[in-house]
C-alpha positions as CSV (number, residue, x, y, z in Angstrom):
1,X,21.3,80.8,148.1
2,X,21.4,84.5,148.1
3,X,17.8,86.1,146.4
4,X,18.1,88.3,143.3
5,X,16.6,91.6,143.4
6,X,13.8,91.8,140.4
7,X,14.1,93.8,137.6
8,X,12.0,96.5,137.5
9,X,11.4,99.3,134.3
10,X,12.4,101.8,137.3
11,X,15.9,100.3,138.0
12,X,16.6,99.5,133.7
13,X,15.7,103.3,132.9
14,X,18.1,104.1,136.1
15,X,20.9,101.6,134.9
16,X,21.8,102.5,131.1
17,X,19.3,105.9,130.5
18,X,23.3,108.2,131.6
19,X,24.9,106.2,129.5
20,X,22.3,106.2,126.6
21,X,21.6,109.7,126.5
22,X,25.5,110.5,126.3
23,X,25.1,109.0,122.9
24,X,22.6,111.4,121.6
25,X,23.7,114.1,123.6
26,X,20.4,114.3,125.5
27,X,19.2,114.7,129.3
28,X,18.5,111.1,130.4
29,X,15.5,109.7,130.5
30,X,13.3,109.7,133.1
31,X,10.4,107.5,132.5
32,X,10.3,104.3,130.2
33,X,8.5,106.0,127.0
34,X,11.0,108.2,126.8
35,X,13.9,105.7,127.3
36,X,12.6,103.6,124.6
37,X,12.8,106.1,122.6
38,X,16.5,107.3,123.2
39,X,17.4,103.6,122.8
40,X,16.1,103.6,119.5
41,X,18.1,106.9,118.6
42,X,21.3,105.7,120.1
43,X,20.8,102.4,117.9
44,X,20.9,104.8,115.4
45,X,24.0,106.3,116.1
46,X,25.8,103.4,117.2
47,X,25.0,102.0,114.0
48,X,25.7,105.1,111.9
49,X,29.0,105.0,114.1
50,X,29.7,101.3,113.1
51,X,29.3,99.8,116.7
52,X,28.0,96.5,116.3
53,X,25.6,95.5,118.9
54,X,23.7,98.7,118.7
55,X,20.6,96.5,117.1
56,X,20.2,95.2,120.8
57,X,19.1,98.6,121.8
58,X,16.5,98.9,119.4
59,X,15.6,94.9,120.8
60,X,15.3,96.4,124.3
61,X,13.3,99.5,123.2
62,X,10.5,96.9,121.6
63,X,10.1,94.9,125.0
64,X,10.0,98.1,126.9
65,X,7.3,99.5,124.4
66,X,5.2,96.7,124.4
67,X,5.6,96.3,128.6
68,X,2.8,97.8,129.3
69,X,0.4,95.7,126.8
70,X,0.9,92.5,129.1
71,X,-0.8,91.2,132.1
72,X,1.6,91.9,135.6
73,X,2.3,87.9,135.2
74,X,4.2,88.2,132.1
75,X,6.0,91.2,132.5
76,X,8.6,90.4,134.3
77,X,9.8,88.0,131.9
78,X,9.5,90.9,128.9
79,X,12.0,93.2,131.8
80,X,14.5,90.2,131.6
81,X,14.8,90.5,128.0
82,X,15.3,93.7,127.9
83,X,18.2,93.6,130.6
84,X,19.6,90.9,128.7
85,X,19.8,92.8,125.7
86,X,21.0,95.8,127.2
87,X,24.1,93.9,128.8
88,X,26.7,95.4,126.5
89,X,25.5,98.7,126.4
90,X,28.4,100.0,129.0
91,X,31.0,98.5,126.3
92,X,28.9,99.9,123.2
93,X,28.9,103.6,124.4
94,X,32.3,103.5,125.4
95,X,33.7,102.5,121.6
96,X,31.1,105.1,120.9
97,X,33.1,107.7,123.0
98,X,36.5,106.6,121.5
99,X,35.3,107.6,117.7
């Protein structure tokens, strides 16, 4: 059975922060405070924009601001949820691009 590689804040923020920050026409973000907080902008926009889905952002943004509250045990499960609800964000910026 081949092993999955652990999520990690590191490899989310590298993942999605391109594409996020191409929604509010910002650098990417670096570092997981900041990324939260360009998810919740681009929620913003998506929504202003009439993308649904763009309420998952602001989903992800909450487990990734309240990551650092947890004990190491638990945070890996707080990661998945975020991935999870990140897993349309590819399709959500592109119908973004298109309007």
């Amino acid at each position: 059975m081949p092993q999955t590689t652990p999520i990690t804040a590191e490899r989310i923020v590298a993942k999605y922060a391109t594409a996020v920050a191409s929604v509010i026409g910002e650098p990417p973000a670096t570092n997981l405070p900041d990324f939260a907080a360009q998810l919740r902008t681009a929620a913003v926009y998506l929504e202003r924009s009439g993308i649904n889905g763009g309420d998952e952002l602001d989903t992800a943004a909450l487990y990734l601001d309240d990551l650092h509250a947890l004990p190491a045990d638990k945070q890996q499960a707080w990661l998945e949820q975020a991935a999870e609800s990140l897993k349309d964000t590819a399709d959500m910026v592109a119908e973004y691009h298109l309007c």
